[in-house]
Structure formats: C-alpha cells, structure tokens
PyMOL Python script that loads the backbone (N, CA, C, O; Angstrom):
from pymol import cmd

cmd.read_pdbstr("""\
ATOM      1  N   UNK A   1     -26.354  29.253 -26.772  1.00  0.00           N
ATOM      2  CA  UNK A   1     -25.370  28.207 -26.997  1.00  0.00           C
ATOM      3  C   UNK A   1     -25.995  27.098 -27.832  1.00  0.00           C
ATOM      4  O   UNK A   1     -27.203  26.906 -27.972  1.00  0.00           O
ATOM      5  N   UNK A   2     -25.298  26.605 -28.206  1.00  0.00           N
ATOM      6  CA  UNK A   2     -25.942  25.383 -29.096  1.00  0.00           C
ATOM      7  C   UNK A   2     -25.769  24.401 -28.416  1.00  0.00           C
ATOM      8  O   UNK A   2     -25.506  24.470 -27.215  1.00  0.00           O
ATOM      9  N   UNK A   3     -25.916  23.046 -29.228  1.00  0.00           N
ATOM     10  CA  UNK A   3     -25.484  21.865 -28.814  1.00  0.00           C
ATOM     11  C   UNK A   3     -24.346  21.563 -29.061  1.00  0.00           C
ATOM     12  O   UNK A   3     -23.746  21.059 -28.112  1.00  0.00           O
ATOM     13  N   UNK A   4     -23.709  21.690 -30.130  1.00  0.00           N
ATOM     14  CA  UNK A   4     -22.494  21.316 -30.019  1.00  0.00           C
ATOM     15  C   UNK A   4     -21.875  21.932 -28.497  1.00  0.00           C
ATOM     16  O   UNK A   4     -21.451  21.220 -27.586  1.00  0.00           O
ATOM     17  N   UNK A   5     -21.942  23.334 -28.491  1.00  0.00           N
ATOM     18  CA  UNK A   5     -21.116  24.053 -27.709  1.00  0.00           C
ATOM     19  C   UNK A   5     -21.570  23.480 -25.999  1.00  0.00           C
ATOM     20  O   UNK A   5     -20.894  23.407 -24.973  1.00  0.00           O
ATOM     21  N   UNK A   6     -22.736  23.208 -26.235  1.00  0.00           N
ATOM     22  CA  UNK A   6     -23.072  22.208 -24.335  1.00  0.00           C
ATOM     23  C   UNK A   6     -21.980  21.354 -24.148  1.00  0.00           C
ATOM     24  O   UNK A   6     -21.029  21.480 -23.377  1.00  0.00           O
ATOM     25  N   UNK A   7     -22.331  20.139 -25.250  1.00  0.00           N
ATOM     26  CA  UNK A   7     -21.529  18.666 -25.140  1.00  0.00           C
ATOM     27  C   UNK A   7     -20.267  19.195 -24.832  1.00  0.00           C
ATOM     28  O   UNK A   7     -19.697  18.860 -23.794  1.00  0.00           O
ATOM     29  N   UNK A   8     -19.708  20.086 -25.726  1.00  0.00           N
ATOM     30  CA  UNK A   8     -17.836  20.293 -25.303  1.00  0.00           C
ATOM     31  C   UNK A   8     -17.449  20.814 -24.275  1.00  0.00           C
ATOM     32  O   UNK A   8     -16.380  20.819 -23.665  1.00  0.00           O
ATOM     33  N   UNK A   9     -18.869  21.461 -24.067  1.00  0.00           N
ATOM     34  CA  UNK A   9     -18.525  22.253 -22.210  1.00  0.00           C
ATOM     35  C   UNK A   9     -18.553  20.900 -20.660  1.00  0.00           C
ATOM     36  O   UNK A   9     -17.984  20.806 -19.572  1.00  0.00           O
ATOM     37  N   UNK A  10     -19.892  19.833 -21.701  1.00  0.00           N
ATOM     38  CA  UNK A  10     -19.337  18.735 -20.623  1.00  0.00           C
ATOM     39  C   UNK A  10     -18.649  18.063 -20.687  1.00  0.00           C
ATOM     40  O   UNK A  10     -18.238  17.565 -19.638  1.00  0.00           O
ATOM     41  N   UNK A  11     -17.971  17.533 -22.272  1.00  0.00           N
ATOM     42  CA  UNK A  11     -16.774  16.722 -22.398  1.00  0.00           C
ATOM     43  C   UNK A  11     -15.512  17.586 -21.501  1.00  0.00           C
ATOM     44  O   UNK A  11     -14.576  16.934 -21.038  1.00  0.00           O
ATOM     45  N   UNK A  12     -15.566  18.730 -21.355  1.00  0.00           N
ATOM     46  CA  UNK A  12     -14.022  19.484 -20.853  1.00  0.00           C
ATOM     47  C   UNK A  12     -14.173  19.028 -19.021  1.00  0.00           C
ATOM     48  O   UNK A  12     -13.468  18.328 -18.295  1.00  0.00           O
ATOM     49  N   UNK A  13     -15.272  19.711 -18.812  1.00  0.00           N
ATOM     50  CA  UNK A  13     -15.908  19.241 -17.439  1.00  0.00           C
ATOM     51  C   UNK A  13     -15.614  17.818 -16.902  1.00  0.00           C
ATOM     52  O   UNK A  13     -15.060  17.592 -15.827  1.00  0.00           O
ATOM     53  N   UNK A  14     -16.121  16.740 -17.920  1.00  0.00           N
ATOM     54  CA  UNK A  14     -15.786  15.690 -17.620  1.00  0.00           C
ATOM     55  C   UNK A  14     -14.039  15.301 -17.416  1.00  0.00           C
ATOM     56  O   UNK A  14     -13.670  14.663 -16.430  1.00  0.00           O
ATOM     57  N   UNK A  15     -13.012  15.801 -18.531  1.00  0.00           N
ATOM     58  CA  UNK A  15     -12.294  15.457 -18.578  1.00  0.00           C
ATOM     59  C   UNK A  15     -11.474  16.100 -17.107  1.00  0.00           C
ATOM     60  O   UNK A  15     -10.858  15.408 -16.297  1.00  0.00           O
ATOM     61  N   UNK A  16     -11.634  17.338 -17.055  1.00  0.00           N
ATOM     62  CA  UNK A  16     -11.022  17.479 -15.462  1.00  0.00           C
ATOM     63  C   UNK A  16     -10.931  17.172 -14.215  1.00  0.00           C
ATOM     64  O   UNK A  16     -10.084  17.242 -13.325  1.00  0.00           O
ATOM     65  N   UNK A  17     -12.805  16.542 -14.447  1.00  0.00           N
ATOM     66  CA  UNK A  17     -13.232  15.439 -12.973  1.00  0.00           C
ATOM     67  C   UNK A  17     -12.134  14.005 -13.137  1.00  0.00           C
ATOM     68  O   UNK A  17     -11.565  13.421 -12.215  1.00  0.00           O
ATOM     69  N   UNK A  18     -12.081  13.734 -14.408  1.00  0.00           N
ATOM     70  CA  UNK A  18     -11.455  12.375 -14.611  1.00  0.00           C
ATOM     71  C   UNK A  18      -9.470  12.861 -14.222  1.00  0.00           C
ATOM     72  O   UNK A  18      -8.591  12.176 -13.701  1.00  0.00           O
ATOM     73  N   UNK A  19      -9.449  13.722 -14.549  1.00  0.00           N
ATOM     74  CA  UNK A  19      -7.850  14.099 -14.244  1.00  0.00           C
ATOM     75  C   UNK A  19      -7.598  14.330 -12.767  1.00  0.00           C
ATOM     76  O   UNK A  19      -6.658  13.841 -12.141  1.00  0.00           O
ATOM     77  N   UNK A  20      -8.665  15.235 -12.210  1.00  0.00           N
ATOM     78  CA  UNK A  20      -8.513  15.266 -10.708  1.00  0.00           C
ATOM     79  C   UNK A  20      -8.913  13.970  -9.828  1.00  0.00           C
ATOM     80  O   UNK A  20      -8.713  14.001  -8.614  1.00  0.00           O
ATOM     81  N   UNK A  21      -9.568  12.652 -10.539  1.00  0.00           N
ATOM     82  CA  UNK A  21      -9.674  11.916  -9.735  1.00  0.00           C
ATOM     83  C   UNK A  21      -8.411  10.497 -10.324  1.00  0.00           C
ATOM     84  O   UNK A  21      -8.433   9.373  -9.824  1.00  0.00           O
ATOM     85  N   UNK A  22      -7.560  10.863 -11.286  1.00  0.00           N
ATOM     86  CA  UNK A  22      -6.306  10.285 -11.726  1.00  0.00           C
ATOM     87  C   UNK A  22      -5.019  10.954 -10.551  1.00  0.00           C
ATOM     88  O   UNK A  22      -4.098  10.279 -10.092  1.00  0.00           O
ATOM     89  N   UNK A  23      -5.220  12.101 -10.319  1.00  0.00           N
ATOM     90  CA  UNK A  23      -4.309  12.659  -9.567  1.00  0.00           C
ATOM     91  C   UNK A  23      -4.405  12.618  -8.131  1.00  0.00           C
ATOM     92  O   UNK A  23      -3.425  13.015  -7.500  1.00  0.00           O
ATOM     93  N   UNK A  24      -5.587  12.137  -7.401  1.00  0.00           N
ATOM     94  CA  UNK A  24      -5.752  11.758  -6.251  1.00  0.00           C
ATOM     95  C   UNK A  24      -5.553  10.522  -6.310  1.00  0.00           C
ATOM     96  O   UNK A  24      -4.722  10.329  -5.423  1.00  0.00           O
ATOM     97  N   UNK A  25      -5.708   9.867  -6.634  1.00  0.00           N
ATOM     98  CA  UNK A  25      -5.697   8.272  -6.589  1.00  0.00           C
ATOM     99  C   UNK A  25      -3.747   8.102  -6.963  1.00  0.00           C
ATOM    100  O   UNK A  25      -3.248   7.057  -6.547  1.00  0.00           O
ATOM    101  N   UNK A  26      -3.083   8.796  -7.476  1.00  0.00           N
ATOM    102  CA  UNK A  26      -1.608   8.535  -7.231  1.00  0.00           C
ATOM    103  C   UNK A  26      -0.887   9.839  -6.697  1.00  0.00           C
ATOM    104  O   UNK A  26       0.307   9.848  -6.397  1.00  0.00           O
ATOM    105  N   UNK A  27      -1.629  10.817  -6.615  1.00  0.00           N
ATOM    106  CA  UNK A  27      -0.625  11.436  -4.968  1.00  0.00           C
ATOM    107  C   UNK A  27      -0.963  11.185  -3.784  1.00  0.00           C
ATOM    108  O   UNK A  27      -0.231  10.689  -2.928  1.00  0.00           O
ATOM    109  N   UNK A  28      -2.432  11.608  -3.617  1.00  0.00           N
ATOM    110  CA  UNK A  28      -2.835  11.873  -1.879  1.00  0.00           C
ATOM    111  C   UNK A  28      -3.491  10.228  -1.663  1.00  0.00           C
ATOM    112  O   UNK A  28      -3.353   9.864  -0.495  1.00  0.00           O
ATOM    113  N   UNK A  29      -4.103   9.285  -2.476  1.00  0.00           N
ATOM    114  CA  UNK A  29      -3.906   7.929  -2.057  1.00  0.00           C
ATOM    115  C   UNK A  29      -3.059   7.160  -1.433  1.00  0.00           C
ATOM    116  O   UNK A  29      -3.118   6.349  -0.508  1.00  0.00           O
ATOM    117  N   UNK A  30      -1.877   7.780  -2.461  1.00  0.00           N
ATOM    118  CA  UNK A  30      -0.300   7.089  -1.742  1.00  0.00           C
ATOM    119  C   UNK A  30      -0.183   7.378  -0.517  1.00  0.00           C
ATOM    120  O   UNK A  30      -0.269   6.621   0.450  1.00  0.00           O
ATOM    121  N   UNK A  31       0.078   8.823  -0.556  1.00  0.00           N
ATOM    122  CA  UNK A  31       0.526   9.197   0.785  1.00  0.00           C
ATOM    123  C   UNK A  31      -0.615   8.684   1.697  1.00  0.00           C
ATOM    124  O   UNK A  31      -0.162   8.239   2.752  1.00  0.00           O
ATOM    125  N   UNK A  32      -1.475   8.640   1.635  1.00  0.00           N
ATOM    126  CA  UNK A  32      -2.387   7.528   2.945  1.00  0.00           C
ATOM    127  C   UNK A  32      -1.940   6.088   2.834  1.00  0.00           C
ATOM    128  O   UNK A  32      -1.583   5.617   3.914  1.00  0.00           O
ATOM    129  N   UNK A  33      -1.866   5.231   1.746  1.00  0.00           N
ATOM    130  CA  UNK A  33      -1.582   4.360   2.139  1.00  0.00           C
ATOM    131  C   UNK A  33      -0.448   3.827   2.589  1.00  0.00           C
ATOM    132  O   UNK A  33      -0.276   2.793   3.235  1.00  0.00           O
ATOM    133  N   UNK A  34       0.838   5.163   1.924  1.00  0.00           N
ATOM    134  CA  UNK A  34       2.074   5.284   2.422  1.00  0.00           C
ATOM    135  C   UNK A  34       1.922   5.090   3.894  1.00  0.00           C
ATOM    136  O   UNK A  34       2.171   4.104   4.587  1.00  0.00           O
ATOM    137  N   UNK A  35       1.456   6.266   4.206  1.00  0.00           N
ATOM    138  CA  UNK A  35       1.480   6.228   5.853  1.00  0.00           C
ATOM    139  C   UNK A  35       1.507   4.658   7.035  1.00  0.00           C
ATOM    140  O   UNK A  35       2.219   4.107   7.875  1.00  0.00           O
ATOM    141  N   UNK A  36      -0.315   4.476   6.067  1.00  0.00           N
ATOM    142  CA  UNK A  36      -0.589   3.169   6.931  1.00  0.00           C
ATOM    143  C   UNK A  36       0.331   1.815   7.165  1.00  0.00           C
ATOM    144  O   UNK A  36       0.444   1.082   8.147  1.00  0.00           O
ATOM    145  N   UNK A  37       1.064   1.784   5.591  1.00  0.00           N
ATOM    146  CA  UNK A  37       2.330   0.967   5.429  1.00  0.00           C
ATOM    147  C   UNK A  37       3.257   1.356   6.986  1.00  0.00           C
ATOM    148  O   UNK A  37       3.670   0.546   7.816  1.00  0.00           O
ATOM    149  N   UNK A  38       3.336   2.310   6.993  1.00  0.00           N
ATOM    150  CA  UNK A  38       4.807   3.035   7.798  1.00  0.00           C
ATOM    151  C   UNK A  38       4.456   2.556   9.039  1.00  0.00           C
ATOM    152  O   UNK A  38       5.231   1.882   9.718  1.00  0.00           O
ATOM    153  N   UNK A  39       3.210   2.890   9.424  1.00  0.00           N
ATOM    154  CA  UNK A  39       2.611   2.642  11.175  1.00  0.00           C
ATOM    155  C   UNK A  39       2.464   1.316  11.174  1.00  0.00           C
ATOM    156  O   UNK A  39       2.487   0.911  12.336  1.00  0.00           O
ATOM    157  N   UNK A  40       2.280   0.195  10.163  1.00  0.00           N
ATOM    158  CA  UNK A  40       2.196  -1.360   9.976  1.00  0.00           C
ATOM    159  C   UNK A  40       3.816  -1.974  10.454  1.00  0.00           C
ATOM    160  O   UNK A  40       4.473  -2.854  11.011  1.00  0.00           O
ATOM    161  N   UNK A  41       3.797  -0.905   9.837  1.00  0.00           N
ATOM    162  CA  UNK A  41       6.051  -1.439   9.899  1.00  0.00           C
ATOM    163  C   UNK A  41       6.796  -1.252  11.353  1.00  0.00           C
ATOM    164  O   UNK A  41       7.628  -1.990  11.881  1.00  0.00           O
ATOM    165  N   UNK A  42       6.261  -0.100  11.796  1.00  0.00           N
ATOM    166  CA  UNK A  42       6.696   0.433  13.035  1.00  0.00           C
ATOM    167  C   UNK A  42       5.867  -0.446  14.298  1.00  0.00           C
ATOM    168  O   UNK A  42       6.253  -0.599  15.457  1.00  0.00           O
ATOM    169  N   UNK A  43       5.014  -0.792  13.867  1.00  0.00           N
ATOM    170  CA  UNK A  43       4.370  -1.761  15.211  1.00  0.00           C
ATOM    171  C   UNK A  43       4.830  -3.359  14.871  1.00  0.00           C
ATOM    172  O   UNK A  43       4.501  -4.275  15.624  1.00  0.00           O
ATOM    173  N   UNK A  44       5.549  -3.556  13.767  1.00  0.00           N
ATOM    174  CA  UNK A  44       6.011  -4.790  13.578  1.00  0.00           C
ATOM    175  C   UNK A  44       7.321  -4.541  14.004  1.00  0.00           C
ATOM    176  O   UNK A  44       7.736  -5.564  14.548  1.00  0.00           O
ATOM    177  N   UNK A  45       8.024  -3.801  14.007  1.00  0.00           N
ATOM    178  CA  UNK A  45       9.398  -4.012  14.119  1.00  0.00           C
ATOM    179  C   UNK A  45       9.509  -3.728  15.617  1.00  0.00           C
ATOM    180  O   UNK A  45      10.525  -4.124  16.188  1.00  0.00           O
ATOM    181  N   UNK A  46       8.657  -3.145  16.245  1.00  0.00           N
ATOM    182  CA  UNK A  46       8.280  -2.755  17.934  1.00  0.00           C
ATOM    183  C   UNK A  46       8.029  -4.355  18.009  1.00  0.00           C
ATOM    184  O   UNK A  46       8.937  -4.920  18.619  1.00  0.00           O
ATOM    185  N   UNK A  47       6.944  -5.273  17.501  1.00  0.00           N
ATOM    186  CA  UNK A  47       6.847  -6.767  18.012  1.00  0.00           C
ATOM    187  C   UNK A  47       7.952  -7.521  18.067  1.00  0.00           C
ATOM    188  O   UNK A  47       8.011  -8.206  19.088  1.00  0.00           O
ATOM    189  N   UNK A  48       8.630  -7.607  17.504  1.00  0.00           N
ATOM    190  CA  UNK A  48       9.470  -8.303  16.472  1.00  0.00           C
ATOM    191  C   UNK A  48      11.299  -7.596  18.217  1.00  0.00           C
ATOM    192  O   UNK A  48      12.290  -8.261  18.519  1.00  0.00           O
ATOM    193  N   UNK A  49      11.016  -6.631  18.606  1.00  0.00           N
ATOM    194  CA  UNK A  49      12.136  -6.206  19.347  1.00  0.00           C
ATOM    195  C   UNK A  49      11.666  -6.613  20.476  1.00  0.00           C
ATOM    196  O   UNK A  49      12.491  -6.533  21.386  1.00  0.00           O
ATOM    197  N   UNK A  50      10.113  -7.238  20.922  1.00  0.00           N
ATOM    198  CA  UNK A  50       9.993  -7.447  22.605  1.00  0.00           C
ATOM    199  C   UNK A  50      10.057  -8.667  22.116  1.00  0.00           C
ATOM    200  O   UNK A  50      10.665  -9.168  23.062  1.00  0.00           O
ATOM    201  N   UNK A  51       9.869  -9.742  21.206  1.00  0.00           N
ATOM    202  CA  UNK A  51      10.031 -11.023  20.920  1.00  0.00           C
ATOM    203  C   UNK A  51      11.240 -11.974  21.862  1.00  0.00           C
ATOM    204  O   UNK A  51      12.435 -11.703  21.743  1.00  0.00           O
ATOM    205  N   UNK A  52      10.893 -12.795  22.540  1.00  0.00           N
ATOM    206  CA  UNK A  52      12.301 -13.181  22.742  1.00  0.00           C
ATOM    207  C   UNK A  52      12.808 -14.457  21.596  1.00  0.00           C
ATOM    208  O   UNK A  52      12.350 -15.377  22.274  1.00  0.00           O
ATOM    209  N   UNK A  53      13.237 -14.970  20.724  1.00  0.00           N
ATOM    210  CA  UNK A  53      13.930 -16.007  20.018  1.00  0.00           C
ATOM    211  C   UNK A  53      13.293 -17.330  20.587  1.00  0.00           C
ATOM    212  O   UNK A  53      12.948 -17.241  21.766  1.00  0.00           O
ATOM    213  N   UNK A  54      13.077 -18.507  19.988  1.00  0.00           N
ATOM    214  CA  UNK A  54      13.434 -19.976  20.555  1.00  0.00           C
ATOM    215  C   UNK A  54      14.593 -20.407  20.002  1.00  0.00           C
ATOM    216  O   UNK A  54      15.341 -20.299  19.030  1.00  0.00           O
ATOM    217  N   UNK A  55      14.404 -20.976  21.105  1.00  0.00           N
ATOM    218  CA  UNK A  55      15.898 -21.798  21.213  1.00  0.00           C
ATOM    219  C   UNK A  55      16.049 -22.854  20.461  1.00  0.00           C
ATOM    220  O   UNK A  55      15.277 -23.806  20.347  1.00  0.00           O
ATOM    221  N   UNK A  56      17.328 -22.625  19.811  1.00  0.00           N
ATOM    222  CA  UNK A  56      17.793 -23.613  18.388  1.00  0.00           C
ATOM    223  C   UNK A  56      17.749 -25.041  18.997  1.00  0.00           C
ATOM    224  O   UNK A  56      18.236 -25.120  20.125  1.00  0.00           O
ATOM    225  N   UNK A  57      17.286 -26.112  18.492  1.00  0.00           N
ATOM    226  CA  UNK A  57      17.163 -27.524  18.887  1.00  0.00           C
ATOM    227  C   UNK A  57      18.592 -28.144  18.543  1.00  0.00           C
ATOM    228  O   UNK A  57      19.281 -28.214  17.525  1.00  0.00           O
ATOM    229  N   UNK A  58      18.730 -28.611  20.023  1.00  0.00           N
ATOM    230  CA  UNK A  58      19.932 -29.590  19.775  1.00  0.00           C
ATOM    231  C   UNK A  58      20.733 -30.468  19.109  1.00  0.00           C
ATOM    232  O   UNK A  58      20.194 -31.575  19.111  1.00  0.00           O
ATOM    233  N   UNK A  59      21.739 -30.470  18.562  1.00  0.00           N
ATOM    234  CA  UNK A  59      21.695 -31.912  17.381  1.00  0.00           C
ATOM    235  C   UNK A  59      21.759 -32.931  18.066  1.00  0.00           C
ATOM    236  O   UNK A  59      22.174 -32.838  19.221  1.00  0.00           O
ATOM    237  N   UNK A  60      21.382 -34.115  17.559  1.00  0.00           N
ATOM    238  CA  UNK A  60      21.019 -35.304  17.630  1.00  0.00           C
ATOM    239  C   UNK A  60      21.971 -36.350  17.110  1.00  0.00           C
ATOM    240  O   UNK A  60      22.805 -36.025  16.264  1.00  0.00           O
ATOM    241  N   UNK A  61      21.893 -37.708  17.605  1.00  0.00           N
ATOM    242  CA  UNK A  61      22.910 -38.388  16.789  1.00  0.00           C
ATOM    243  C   UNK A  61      22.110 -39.481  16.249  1.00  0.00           C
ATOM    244  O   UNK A  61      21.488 -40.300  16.926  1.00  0.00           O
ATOM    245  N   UNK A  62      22.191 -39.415  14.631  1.00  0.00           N
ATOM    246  CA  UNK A  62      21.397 -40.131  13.827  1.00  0.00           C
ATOM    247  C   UNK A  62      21.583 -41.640  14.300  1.00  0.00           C
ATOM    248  O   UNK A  62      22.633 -41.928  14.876  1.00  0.00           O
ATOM    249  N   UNK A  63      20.814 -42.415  14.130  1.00  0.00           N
ATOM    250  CA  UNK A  63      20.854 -43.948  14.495  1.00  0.00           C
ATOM    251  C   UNK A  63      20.827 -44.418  13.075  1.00  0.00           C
ATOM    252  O   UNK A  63      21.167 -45.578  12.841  1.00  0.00           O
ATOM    253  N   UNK A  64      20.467 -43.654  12.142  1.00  0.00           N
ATOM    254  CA  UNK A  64      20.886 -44.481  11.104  1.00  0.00           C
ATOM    255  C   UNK A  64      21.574 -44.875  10.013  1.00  0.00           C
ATOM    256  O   UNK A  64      21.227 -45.519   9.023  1.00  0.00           O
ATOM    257  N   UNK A  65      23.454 -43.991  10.607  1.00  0.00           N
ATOM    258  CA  UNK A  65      24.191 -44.986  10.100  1.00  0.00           C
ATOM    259  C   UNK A  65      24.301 -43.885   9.080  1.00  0.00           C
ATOM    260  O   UNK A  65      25.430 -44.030   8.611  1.00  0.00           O
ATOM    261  N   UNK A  66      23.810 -43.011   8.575  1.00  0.00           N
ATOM    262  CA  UNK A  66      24.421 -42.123   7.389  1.00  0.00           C
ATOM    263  C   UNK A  66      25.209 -41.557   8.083  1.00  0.00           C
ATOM    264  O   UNK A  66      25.965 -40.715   7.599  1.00  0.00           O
TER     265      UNK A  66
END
""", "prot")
cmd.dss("prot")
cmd.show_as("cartoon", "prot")
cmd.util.cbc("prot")
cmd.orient("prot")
C-alpha cells in the first residue's frame, strides 16, 4: 500500500467514527435524556398533586382614599 492509500483508509475510518459519534449524540442521547426529562416531570407533577394550595389573602380596605 502506499501512502496515499493509508491516509484515505484513515480519513474513511475517521469519518465513520465521526458519523457514529454524530448519530449517538442525537438518537440514543436523546432518548436518555428524553427519559430523565419524563421521570423529572412525573415526580413533579406527583409533588405538585400532594401539595395542598395557600390560602388566597383577604382583601383589605385601603386607608388611603384611592
């Protein structure tokens, strides 16, 4: 083999490591961080349902006349 023919065998090499690590980083990234989103959401909206409300403050009667 020559040199030329090395370099293009690692430029191709390279370029597939770089594609397979383009294609993890926006499918199977997502879907993990998808997930973690989902279980973030689901233990908030579980807080958020044992919550009880406070109680709206009374109105008041201004003293000053507006």
């Amino acid at each position: 083999m020559s040199v030329i023919g090395v370099f293009g065998d690692l430029l191709l090499t390279a370029g597939v490591l770089v594609l397979l690590f383009v294609a993890w980083q926006l499918w199977i990234g997502d879907a993990i961080i998808g997930a973690q989103y989902k279980n973030e959401a689901s233990s908030l909206t579980d807080k958020w349902a044992t919550e009880t409300p406070a109680p709206a403050p009374s109105p008041t009667a201004s003293s000053s006349g507006a």
